[in-house]
C-alpha positions in Angstrom: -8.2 -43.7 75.1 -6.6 -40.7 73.0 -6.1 -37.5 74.8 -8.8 -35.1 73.4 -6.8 -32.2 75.1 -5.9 -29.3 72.9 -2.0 -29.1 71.3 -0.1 -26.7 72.9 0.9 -23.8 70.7 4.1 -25.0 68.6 3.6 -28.6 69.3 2.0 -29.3 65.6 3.7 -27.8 62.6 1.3 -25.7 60.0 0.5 -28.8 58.0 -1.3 -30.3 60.6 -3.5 -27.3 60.9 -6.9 -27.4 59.5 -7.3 -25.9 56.5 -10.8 -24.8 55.7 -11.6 -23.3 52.6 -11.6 -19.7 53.9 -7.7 -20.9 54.9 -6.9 -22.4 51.6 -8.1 -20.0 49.6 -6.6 -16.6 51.5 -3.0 -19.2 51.8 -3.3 -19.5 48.0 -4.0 -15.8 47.4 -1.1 -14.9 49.8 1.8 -17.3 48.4 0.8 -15.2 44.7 0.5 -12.1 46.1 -2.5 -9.7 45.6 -6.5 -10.6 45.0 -7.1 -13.4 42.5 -9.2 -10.9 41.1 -6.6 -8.9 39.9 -3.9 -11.1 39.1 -2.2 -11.0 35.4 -0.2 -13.8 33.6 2.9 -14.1 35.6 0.2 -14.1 39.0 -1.5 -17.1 36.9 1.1 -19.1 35.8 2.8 -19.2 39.1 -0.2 -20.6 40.4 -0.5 -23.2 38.2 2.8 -24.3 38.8 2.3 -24.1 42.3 -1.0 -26.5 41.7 1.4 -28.7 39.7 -0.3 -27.9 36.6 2.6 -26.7 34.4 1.7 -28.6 31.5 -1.5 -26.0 31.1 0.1 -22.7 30.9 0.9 -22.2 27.6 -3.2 -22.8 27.0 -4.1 -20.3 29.7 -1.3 -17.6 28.5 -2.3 -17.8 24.6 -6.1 -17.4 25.7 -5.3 -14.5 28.2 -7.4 -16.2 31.5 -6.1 -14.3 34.6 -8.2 -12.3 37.0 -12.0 -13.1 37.6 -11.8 -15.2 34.5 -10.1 -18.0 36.9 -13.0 -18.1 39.4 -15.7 -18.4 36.5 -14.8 -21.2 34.2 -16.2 -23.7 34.3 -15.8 -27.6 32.7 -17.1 -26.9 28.9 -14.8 -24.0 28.8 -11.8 -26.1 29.3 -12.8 -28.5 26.9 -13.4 -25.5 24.6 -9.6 -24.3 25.3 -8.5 -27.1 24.8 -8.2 -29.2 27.9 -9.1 -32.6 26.6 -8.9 -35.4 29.0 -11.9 -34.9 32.0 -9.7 -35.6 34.7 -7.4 -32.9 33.8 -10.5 -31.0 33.7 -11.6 -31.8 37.3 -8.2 -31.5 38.7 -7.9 -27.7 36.9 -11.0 -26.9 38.6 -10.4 -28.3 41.5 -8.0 -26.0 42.0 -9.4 -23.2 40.7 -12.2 -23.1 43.5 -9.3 -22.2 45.9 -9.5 -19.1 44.5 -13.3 -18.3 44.7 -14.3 -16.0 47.7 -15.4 -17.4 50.3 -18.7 -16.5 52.0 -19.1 -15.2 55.5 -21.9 -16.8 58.0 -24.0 -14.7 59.9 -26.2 -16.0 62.9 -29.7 -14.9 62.1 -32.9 -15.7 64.7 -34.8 -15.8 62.0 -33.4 -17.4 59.3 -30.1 -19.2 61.0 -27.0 -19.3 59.4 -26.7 -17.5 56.1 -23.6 -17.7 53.8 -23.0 -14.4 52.1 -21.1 -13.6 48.9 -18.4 -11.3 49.5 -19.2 -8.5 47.5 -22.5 -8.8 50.0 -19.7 -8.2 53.0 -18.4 -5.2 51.2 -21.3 -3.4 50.7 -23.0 -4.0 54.5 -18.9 -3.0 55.6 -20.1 0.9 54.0 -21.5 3.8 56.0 -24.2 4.3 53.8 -25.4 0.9 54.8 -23.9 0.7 58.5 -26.5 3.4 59.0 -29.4 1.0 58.8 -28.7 -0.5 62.3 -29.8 2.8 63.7 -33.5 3.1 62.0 -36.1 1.1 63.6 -37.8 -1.3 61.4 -41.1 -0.5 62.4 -40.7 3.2 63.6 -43.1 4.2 66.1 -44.6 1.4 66.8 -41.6 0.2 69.0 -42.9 2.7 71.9 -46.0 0.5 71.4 -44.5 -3.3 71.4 -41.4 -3.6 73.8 -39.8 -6.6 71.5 -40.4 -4.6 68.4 -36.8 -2.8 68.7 -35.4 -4.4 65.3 -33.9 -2.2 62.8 -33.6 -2.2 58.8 -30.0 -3.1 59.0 -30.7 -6.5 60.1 -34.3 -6.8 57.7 -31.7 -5.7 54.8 -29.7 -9.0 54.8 -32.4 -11.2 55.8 -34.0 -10.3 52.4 -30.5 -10.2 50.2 -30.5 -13.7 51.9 -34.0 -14.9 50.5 -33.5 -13.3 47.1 -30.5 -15.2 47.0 -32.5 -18.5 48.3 -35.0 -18.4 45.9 -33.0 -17.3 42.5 -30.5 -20.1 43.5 -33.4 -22.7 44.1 -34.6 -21.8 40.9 -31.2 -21.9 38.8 -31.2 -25.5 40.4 -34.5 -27.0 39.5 -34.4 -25.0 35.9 -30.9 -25.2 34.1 -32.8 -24.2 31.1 -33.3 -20.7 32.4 -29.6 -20.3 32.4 -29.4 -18.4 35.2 -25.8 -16.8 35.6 -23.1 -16.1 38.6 -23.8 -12.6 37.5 -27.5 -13.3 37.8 -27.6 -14.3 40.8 -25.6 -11.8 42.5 -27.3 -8.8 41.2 -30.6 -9.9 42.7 -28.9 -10.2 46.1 -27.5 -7.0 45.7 -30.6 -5.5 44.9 -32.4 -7.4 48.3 -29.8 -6.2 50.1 -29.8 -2.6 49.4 -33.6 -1.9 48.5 -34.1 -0.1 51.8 -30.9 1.9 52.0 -33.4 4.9 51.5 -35.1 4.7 54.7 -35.8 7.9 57.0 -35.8 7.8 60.5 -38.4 5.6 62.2 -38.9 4.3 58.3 -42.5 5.1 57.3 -43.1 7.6 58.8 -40.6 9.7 57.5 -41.7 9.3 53.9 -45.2 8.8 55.0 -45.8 11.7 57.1 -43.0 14.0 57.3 -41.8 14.6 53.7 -45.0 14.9 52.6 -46.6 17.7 55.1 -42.9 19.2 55.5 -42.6 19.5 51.2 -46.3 19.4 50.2 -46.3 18.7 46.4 -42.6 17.3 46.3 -43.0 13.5 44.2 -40.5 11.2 47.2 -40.3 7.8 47.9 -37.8 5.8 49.9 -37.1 3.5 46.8 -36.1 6.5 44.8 -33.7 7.1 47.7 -32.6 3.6 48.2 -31.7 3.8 44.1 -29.8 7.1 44.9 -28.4 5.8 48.2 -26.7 3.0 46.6 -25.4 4.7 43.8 -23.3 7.0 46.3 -22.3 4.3 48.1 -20.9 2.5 45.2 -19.2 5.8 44.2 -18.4 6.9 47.7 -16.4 3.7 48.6 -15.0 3.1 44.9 -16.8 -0.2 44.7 -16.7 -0.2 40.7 -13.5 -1.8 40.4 -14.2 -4.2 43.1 -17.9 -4.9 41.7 -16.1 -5.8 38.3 -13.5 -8.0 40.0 -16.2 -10.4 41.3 -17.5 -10.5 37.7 -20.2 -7.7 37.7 -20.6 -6.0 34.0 -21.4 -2.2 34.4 -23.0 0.1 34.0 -25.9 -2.9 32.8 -25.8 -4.8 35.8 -25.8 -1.7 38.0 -28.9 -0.8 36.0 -30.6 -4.6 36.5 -30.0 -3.9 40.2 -31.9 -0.3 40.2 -34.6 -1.6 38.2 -35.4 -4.7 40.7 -35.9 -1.6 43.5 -37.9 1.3 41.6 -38.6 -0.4 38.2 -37.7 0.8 35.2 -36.9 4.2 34.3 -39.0 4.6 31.1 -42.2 3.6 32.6 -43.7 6.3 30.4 -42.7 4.6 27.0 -45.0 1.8 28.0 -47.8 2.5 25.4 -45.1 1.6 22.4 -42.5 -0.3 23.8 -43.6 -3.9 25.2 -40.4 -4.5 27.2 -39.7 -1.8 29.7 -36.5 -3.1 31.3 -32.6 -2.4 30.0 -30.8 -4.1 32.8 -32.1 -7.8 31.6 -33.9 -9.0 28.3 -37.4 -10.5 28.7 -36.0 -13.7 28.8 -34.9 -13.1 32.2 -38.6 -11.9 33.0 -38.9 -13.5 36.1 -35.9 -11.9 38.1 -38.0 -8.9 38.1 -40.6 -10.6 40.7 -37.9 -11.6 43.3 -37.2 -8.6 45.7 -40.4 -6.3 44.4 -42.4 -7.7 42.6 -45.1 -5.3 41.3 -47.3 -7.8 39.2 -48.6 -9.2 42.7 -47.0 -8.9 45.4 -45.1 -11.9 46.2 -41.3 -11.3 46.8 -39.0 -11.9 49.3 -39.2 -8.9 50.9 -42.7 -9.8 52.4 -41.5 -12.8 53.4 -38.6 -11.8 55.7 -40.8 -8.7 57.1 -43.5 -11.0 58.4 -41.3 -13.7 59.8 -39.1 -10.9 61.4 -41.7 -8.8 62.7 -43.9 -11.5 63.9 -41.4 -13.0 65.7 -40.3 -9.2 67.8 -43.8 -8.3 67.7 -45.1 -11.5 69.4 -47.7 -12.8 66.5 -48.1 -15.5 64.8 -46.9 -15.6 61.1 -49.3 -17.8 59.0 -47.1 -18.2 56.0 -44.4 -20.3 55.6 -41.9 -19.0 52.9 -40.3 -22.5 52.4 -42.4 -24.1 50.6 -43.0 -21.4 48.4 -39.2 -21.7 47.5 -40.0 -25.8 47.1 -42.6 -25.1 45.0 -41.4 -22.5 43.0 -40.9 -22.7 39.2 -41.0 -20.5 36.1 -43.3 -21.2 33.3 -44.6 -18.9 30.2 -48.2 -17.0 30.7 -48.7 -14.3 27.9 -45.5 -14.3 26.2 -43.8 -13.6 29.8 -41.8 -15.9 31.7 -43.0 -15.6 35.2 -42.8 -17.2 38.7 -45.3 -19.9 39.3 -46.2 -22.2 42.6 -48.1 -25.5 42.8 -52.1 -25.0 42.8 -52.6 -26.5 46.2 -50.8 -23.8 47.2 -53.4 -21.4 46.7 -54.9 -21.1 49.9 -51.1 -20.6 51.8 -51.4 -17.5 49.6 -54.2 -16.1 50.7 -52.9 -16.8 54.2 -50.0 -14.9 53.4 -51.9 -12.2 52.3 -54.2 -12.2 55.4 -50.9 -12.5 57.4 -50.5 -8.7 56.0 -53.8 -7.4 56.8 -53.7 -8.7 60.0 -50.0 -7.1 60.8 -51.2 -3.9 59.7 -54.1 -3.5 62.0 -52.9 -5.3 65.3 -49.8 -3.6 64.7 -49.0 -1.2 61.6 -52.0 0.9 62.0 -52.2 0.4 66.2 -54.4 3.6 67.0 -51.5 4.4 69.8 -48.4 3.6 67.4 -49.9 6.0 64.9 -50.4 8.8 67.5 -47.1 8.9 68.4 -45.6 9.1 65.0 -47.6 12.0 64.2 -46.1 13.3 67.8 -42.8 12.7 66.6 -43.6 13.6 63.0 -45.0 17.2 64.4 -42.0 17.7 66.5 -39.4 16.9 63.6 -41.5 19.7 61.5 -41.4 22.4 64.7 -36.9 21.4 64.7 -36.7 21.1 60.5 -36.2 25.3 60.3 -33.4 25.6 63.4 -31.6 21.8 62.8 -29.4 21.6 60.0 -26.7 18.8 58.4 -23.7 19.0 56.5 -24.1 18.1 53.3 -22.0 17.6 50.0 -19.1 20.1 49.6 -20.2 21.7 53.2 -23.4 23.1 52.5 -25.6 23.2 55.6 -29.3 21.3 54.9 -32.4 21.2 56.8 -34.0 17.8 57.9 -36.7 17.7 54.9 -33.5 18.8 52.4 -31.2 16.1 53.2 -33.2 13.6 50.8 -31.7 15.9 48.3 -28.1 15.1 49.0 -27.3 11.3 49.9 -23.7 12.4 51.9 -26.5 14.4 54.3 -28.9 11.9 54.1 -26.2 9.3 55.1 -26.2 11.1 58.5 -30.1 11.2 59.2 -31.1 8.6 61.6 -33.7 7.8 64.8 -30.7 9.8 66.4 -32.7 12.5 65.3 -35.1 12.2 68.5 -32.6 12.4 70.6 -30.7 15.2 69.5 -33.9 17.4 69.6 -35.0 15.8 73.1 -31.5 16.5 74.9 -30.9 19.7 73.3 -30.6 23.1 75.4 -31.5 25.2 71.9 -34.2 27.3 72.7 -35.7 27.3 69.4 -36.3 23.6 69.8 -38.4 24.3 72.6 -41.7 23.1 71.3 -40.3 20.2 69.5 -38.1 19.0 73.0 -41.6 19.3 74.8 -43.8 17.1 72.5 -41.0 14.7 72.5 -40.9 14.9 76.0 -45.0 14.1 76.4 -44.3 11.1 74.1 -41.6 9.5 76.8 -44.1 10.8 79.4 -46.5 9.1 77.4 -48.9 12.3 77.5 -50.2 11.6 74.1 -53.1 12.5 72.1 -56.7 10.8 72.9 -58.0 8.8 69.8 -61.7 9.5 70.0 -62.7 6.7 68.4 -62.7 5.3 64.7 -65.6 5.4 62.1 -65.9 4.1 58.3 -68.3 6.2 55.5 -70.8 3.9 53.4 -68.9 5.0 50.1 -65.0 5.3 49.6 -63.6 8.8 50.1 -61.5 10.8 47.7 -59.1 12.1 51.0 -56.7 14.7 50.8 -54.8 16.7 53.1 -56.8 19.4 52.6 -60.1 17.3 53.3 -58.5 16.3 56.5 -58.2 19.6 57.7 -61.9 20.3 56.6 -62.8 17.6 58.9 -60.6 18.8 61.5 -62.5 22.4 61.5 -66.0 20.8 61.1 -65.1 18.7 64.3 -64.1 21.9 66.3 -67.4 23.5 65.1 -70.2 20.6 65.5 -72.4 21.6 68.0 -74.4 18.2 69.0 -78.0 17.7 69.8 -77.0 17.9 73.8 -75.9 21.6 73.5 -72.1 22.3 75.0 -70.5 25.9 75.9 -66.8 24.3 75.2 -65.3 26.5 72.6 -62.8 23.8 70.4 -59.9 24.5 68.3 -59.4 22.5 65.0 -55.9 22.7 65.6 -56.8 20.7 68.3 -58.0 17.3 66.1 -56.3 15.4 64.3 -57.9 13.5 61.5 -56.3 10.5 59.8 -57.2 8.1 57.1 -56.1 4.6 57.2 -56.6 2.1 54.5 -56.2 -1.8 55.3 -55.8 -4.2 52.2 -54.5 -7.2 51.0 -51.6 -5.4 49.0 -53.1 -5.0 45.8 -55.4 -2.2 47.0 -58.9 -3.1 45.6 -58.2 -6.1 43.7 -57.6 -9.5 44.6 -54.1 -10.3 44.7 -54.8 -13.9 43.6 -56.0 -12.9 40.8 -52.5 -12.2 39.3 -50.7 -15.0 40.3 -49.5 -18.0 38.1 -49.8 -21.4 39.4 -49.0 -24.9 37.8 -50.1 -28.7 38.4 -48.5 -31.7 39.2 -49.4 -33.3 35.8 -48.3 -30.3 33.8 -45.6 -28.3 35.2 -44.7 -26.2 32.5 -48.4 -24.5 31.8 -49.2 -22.0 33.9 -52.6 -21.2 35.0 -54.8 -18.9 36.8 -57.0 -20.0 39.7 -60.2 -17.7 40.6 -61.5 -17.1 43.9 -64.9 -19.0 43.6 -62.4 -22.6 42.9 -60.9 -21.8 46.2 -63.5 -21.3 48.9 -66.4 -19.5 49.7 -65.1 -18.5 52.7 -62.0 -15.8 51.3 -63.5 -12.0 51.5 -65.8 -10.5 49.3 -63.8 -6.9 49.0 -60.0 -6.9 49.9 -59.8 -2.9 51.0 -61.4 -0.9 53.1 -61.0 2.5 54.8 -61.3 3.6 58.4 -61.2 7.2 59.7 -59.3 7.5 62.7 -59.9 10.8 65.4 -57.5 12.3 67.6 -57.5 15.2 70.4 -54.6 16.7 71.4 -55.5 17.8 74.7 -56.7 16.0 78.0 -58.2 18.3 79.8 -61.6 18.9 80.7 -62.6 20.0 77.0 -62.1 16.1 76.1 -66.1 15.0 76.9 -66.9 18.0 74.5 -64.6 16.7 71.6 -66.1 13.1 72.4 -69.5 14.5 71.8 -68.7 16.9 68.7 -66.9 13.8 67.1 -70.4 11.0 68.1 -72.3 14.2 66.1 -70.0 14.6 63.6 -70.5 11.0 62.7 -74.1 11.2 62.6 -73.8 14.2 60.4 -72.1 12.8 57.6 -74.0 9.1 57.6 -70.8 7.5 58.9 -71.1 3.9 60.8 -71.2 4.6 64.8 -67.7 4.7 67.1 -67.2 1.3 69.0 -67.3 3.3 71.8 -70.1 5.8 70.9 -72.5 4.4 73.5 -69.5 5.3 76.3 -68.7 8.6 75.2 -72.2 10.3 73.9 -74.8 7.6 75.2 -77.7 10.8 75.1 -76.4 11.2 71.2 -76.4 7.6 69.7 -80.3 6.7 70.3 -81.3 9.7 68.6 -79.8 7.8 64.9 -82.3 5.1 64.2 -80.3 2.8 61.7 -77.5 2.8 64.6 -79.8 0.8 66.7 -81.3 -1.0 64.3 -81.6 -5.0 64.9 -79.3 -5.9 62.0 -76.7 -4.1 65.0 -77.9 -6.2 67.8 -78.0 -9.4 66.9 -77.3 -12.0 69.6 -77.1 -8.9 72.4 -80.5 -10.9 73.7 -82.5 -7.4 73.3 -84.9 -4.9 71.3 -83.2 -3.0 68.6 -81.5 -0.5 70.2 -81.5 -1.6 73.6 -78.1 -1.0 74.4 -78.1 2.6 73.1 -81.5 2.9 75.0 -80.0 1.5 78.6 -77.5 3.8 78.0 -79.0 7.1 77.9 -81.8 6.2 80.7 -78.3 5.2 83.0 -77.1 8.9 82.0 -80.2 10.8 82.9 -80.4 8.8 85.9 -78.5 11.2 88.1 -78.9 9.5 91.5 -78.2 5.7 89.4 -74.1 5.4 88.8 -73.4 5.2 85.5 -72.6 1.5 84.6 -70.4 0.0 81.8 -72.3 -1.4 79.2 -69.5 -3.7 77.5 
């Protein structure tokens, strides 16, 4: 039997080493000296005679091919130069592919082994985008769910690897689209980089922060990502490189913001049909890959609810693969635009119940939320007394940094830590509510209600509410004086990602017999089964303090409830069983069904039990 035991060193000579073609393309780039990329005619021609192609340099000299010109030709160009006979073709480009970049691999638990361009390895080798892997994907919500301690950084190049999945699987199946190199690698750039404008603990920074620390001031995290990248392009000098690898700019920098924020003269939309400059509306589709804002189906989705499913310990309904199977682009309206297979239909509305159900078991957890507004109240007490270094040295507070991306570049989750350990004496109160969130001292959420019509809501009406709670003074009179700093009142909306409407509704699907027409598929052809309203909105009450002032706000919050005609807390029997009988249509049999009772029995049972003083109170659910 052969020996399968390794060579020792020196006892092969380099042409018995594997060469791979990350070996034979750096070896080629080597013996010529420089990056491909870059190289001129003399860098060419020695190539080709190193390739034994002499006879072809004269053809490449007089039509000036050198640089990234090398890497992209392709068959019909030689014959267009002038290269007649096929084989010589083939052998040409056989030795041309020495000389394209090779991908790196990276080991992903989600999506395995993923080959990335590059360029892609250039831009996640930045500090702008470094700074992902220290901004939890989910935020808060990881002091909630142990596993849930994944960060954008990784999210970030599980999407640029989708967008690059499903473009390619597209160029594939559809020649005719004439999907390019250039194409291609834009819309991974622009998966790759459409968070880079994350906060710390992601959300919430632009959800909560911004808005209460700069009340009025128009932010987003896309915006940021747009401006993020553009600094990071300029901060590293990537414009040269960017071009090497066959990038033409600024339109393809342009295509690339445009697939994150949209287009920049969304206000022209009433005369101009077209909104987009980076591609023409031939290339329509590319547009719905990373964001796609006609319904909702990109890749981003699709790596956030495999990823956090998987960290968060639920199970993810929808299976992105054989959207990418099924995916092809046909014509609706004059618009080339992503279709899938109609039996397809109800995956869809899977994936889109995979969402709702992510944002209330875990998104919208009652205790995740309390803690970012912990965290979000303690960030406002350190934004006056912290400050970062900004462009040209000016010093910026925490809610100014969005303003200047080489500050911004330097705002992470470190953020909790550096208030938490600090000795500063002005961050005092910030370093204690911190301190009761490790403690886990956090607020009490009184319970949750809905109204019967939707609610205009506002910051301001929050507050409102807050002061009404302090002053409602239920039917079982209390002495308790409460403070409306003391409640917290917020608004949380669940939908289907489309707000009101049916997502469905705007998506394009095609059949087997006809795969070039697209067509539209209501609800009522799917099942009578799917919801009949795909938002709703749920009022959410906190109290701040545990003490013995907490049955009093559990009472003024039961009132409150009855006051404005809201539905009745979950828990409203527990907390103010002498309140809830007192509201007939809360105890109405329509609420009883199947509880084996009178209407309101339970409610009743209840507050007999609590004006039974020598009975023990006994749980009713």
């Amino acid at each position: 039997m052969t020996s399968r035991k390794r060579p020792l060193a020196g006892d092969c000579g380099a042409e018995d080493e594997p060469r791979t073609p990350e070996r034979r393309g750096s070896q080629a780039a080597a013996e010529q000296g420089g990056d491909p990329m870059c190289w001129g005619l003399d860098e060419t021609r020695r190539f080709l005679r190193a390739e034994g192609l002499h006879d072809f340099q004269d053809i490449f000299t007089e039509q000036n091919i050198t640089g990234v010109a090398l890497s992209n030709l392709t068959r019909d160009d030689l014959e267009k130069i002038g290269v007649e006979r096929l084989g010589d073709r083939l052998k040409i480009l056989h030795s041309l592919r020495k000389l394209q970049p090779t991908a790196k691999v990276f080991n992903d638990p989600i999506h395995g082994h993923m080959e990335l361009h590059p360029l892609l390895i250039t831009i996640i080798d930045t500090p702008q985008f470094q700074r992902l892997r220290h901004i939890k994907q989910l935020g808060g919500t990881y002091l909630v769910f142990p596993g849930a301690s994944h960060n954008r950084f990784e999210h970030s190049i599980g999407v640029g690897h989708l967008a690059g999945q499903l473009v390619k699987a597209l160029s594939e199946r559809q020649p005719e689209l004439k999907i390019t190199r250039r194409d291609i690698l834009c819309v991974q750039i622009a998966g790759l980089c459409h968070d880079l404008g994350h906060g710390p603990f992601s959300h919430m920074f632009d959800g909560l922060f911004i808005p209460r620390a700069r009340p009025g001031f128009d932010w987003k995290h896309e915006e940021a990502s747009v401006k993020m990248f553009e600094h990071l392009v300029e901060d590293n000098n990537l414009t040269p490189v960017m071009e090497g690898h066959g990038l033409k700019l600024p339109q393809d920098l342009i295509f690339i913001r445009e697939q994150i924020v949209g287009p920049s003269n969304r206000d022209a939309g009433q005369t101009q049909k077209w909104l987009y400059e980076g591609r023409t509306k031939e290339k329509s589709f590319l547009y719905e890959i990373v964001a796609n804002k006609t319904n909702g189906i990109d890749v981003d989705k699709w790596d956030y609810f495999a990823r956090d499913c998987h960290h968060l310990g639920i199970h993810n309904n929808f299976d992105y693969h054989r959207f990418i199977k099924f995916a092809r682009v046909c014509e609706f309206d004059g618009q080339k635009t992503i279709c899938t297979r109609d039996k397809e239909v109800a995956n869809l509305y899977d994936m889109f119940y995979t969402r709702n159900c992510l944002h209330r078991r875990a998104y919208q957890h009652k205790v995740g939320n309390i803690v970012e507004d912990m965290i979000t109240e303690a960030f406002l007490k350190a934004d006056p007394h912290i400050r970062i270094e900004g462009s040209g040295g000016k010093k910026l507070k925490i809610s100014e940094a969005i303003e200047d991306m080489t500050a911004y570049t330097k705002l992470t989750d470190h953020l909790f830590e550096q208030i938490l350990y600090s000795s500063s004496p002005e961050l005092t109160e910030a370093r204690q509510i911190l301190q009761n969130v490790i403690c886990r001292r956090l607020y009490k959420c009184l319970g949750q209600t809905q109204s019967k019509k939707k609610e205009s809501v506002s910051a301001d009406k929050c507050r409102c509410w807050e002061a009404e709670l302090a002053q409602t003074i239920p039917k079982c009179r209390t002495d308790d004086h409460l403070n409306p700093e003391d409640f917290v009142v917020r608004v949380i909306f669940f939908d289907y990602g489309m707000k009101d409407k049916d997502p469905i509704s705007n998506v394009r699907f095609y059949c087997k017999d006809d795969p070039t027409t697209a067509i539209r598929i209501r609800k009522d052809q799917v099942s009578k089964l799917l919801p009949e309203t795909f938002s709703e909105q749920l009022i959410r009450v906190y109290y701040k303090k545990r003490d013995e002032t907490l049955g009093a706000a559990n009472k003024n919050f039961v009132q409150w409830c009855m006051n404005h005609d809201f539905s009745k807390p979950q828990n409203g029997d527990i907390i103010a069983p002498e309140l809830t009988p007192l509201k007939s249509d809360w105890n109405s049999n329509n609420n009883n069904e199947g509880e084996g009772g009178g209407g309101g029995s339970g409610s009743a049972a209840a507050y007999n039990s609590a004006r039974g003083a020598s009975r023990p109170k006994k749980k009713l659910f």
